[in-house]
C-alpha positions as CSV (number, residue, x, y, z in Angstrom):
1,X,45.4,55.7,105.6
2,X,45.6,56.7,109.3
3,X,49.4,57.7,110.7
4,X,49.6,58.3,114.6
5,X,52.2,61.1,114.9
6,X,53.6,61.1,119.0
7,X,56.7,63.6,120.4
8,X,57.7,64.7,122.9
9,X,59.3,68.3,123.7
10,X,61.8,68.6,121.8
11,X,60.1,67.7,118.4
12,X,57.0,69.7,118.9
13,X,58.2,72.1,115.7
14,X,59.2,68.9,113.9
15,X,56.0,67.1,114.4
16,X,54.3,70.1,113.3
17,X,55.8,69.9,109.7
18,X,55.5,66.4,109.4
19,X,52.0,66.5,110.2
20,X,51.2,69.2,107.7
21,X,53.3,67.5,105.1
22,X,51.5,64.2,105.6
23,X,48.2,65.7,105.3
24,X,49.2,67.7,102.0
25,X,49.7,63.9,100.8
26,X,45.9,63.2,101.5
27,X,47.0,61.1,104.9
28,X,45.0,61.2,108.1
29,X,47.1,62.7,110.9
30,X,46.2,61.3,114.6
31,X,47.9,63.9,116.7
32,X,49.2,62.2,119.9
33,X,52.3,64.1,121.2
34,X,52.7,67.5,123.3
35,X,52.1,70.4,121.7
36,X,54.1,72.0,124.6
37,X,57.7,73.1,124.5
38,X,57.5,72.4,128.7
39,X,59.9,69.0,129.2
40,X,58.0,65.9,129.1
41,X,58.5,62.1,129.2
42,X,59.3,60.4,125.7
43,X,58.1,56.9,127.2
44,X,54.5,57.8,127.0
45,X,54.3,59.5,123.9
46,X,56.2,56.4,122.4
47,X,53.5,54.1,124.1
48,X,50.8,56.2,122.4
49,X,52.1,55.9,118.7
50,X,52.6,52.1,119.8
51,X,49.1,51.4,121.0
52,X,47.3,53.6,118.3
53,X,49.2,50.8,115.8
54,X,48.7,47.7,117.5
55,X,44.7,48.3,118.0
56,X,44.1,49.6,114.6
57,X,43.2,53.0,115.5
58,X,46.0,54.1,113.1
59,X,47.4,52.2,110.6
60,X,51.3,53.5,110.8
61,X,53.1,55.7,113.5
62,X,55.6,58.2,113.5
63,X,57.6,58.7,116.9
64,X,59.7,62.2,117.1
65,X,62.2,63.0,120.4
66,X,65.7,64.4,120.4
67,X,67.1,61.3,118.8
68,X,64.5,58.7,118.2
69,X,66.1,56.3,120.2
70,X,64.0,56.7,123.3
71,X,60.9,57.0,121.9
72,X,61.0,53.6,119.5
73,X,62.6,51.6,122.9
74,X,59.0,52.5,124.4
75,X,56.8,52.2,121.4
76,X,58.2,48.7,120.7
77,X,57.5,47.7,124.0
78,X,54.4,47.6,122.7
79,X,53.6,43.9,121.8
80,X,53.3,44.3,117.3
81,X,55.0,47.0,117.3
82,X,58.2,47.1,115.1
83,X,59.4,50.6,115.5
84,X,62.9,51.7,113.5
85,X,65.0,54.8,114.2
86,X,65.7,56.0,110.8
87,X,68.2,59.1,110.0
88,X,68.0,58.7,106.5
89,X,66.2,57.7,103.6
90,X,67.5,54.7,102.6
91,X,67.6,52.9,106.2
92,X,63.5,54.0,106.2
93,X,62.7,52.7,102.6
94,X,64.5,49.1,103.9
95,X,63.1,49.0,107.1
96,X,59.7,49.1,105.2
97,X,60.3,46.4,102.4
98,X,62.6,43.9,104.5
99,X,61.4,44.4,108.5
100,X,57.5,45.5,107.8
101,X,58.4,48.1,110.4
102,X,55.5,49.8,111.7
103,X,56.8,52.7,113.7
104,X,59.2,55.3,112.2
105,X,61.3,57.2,114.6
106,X,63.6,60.1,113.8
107,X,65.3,62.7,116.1
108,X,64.4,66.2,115.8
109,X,68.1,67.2,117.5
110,X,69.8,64.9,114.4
111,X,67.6,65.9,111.2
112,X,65.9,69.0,109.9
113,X,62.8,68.8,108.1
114,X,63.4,68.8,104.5
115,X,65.4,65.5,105.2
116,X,62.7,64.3,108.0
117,X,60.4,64.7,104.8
118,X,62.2,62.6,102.7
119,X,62.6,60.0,105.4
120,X,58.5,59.9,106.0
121,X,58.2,59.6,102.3
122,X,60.4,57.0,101.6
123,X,59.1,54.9,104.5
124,X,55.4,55.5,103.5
125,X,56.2,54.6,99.9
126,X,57.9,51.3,100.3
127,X,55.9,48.2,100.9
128,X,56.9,44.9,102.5
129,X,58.9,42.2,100.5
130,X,57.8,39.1,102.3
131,X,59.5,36.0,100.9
132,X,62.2,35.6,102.9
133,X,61.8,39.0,104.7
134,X,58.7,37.4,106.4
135,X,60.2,34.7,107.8
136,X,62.7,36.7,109.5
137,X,59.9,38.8,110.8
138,X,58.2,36.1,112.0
139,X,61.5,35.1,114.3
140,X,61.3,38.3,115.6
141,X,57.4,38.6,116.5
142,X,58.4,34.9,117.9
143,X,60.9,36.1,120.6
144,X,58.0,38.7,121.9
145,X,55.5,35.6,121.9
146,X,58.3,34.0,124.3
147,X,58.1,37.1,126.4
């Protein structure tokens, strides 16, 4: 399995030990944030993680800023996209099974790594519900058909 992996500034450390962690649990890491400390724009890095998911070209994304909030409000501007800012385990592991997210966000300025770890692996090892879950996600990927 593929996961893109975008950030900007602020999470360069953070994406760093995701990464490394992912690929110790035999995932492929696309690399698609800064690896520069220098400020940058969350919106593209968000757009990145969104159109690596939407195309195929990774099958999951991470998105990493200060607070996760910017960077999902881009990546699910991308049309598919379903990106959930998580600052715990339990909200990942539900987003997963009941919303078939497809984007993880997390804020390197509100959790540290050992608990960004446990968010990822959470998230990675639920799977979607369906049943009634996929109607619901269905309204939702309705209202961006409208759009």
């Amino acid at each position: 399995m593929k996961i893109a992996i975008g950030n900007d500034h602020s999470a360069v450390e953070l994406k760093n030990i995701i990464a490394e962690h992912l690929k110790e649990k035999g995932y492929e890491v696309l690399n698609l944030g800064t690896d520069s400390t220098e400020s940058c724009d969350y919106p593209v890095y968000g757009e990145k993680v969104g159109r690596a998911v939407a195309s195929g070209e990774a099958d999951l994304g991470i998105a990493i800023c200060g607070t996760g909030v910017g960077i999902s409000l881009a990546a699910n501007k991308v049309k598919g996209i379903r990106a959930c800012v998580c600052s715990e385990p339990y909200t990942a592991k539900l987003s997963r099974m009941h919303n078939n997210s497809n984007v993880l966000a997390f804020g390197a300025r509100v959790v540290g790594s050992e608990l960004a770890k446990m968010i990822v692996d959470q998230w990675l090892d639920a799977e979607f519900e369906g049943g009634r879950h996929q109607r619901r996600v269905d309204m939702i990927m309705e209202i961006e058909r409208k759009e």
